[in-house]
N, C-alpha and C positions, 0 to 999 in steps of 0.2 A: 657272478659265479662264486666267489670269496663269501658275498653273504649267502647264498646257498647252505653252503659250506659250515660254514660257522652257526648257522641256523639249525640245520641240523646236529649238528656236534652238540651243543646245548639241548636240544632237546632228548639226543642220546642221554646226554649226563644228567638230565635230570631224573627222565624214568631211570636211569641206573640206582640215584641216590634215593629213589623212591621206594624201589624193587629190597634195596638192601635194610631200609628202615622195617618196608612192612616186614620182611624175613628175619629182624631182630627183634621184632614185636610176637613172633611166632614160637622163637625160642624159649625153652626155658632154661631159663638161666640159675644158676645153686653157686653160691658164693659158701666159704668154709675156712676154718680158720680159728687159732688159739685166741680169747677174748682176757684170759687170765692166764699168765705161769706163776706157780706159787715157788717164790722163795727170789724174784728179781727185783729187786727196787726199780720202780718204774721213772719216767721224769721227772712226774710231780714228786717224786721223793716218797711216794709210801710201798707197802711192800702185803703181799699178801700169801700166805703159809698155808701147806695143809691142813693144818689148825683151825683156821679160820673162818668162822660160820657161815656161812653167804645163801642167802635164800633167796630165790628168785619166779617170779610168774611163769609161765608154760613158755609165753613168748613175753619179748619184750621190745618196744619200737627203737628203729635205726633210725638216728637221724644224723646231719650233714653238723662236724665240728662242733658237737654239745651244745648245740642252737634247739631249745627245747620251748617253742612260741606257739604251742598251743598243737593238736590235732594236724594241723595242714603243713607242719613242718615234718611229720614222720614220712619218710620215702620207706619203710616198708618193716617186719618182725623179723625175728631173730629166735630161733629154739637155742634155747639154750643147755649142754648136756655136762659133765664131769667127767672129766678124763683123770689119767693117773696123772699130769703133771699139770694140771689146774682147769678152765674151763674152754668149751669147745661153743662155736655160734655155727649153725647151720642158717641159712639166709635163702629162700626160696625168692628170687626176687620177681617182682611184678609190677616195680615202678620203673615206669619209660625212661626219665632221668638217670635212676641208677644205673637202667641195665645199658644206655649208652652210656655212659662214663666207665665203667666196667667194662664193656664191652672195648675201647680203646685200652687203658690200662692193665687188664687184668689182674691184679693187686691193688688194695688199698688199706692204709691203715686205721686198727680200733683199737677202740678203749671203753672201759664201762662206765660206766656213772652210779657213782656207789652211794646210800645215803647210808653212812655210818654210826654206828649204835656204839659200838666200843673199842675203842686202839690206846696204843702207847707208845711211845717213842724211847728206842734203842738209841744205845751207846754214842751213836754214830747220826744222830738225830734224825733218823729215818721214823717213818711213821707206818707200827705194823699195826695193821685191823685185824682184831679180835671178833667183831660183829658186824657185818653190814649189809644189807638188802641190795643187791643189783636191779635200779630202777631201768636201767635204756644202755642202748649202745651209741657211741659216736663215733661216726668213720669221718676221716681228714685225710689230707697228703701227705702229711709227715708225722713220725711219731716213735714207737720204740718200733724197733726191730722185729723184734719178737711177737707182736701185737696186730694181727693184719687178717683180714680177709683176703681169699684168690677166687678167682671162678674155677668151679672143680668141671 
């Protein structure tokens, strides 16, 4: 009687866990979020101004804590737009990984990856960029505050 029981129960939960994958697979999920504030010194110590030239592709790949190994590490693009107080990532997402990870958290933090043409460092030995190409974004668990994707 007990394994009946128990037999079923498990088979319940599985089609349950199944039912809620494929329905998350079905979602579209839009991730959103400031990628740049001009004028915050970031961790790494640099700092980035209205000033400061940043040019960037239409989209640019997200990948998982600046782990950039090739093609099969990007989980998915990022548009990237200018806002008044620095830059904005719209993330249409379409990788399973992400959008279960996402889908539990609802936040997660970014940051760009800049290849830098020209900066200088302030008083206070911070390092402001003057020029640099926004090549990728990298999402992580922890980081600046200010700096983060949400599911909108």
């Amino acid at each position: 009687m007990i394994w009946s029981f128990l037999f079923i129960f498990i088979v319940h939960t599985l089609f349950t866990i199944v039912e809620n994958v494929n329905t998350r697979r079905k979602d579209n999920m839009i991730l959103e979020g400031p990628v740049a504030v001009y004028d915050r010194v970031s961790i790494n110590n640099f700092v980035i101004t209205k000033g400061t030239e940043i040019n960037y592709p239409e989209k640019i790949p997200v990948v998982w804590n600046y782990e950039f190994d090739g093609p099969e590490s990007v989980l998915d693009y990022a548009e990237i737009s200018k806002v008044e107080n620095g830059l904005w990532a719209t993330v249409h997402v379409s990788n399973e990984l992400l959008k279960c990870v996402m889908h539990d958290r609802g936040k997660i933090y970014c940051g760009g990856y800049y290849l830098c043409h020209k900066s200088h460092t302030l008083s206070d030995r911070v390092r402001c960029v003057d020029k640099a190409n926004l090549m990728a974004l990298g999402v992580y668990e922890t980081g600046d505050e200010w700096l983060y994707l949400k599911v909108k």
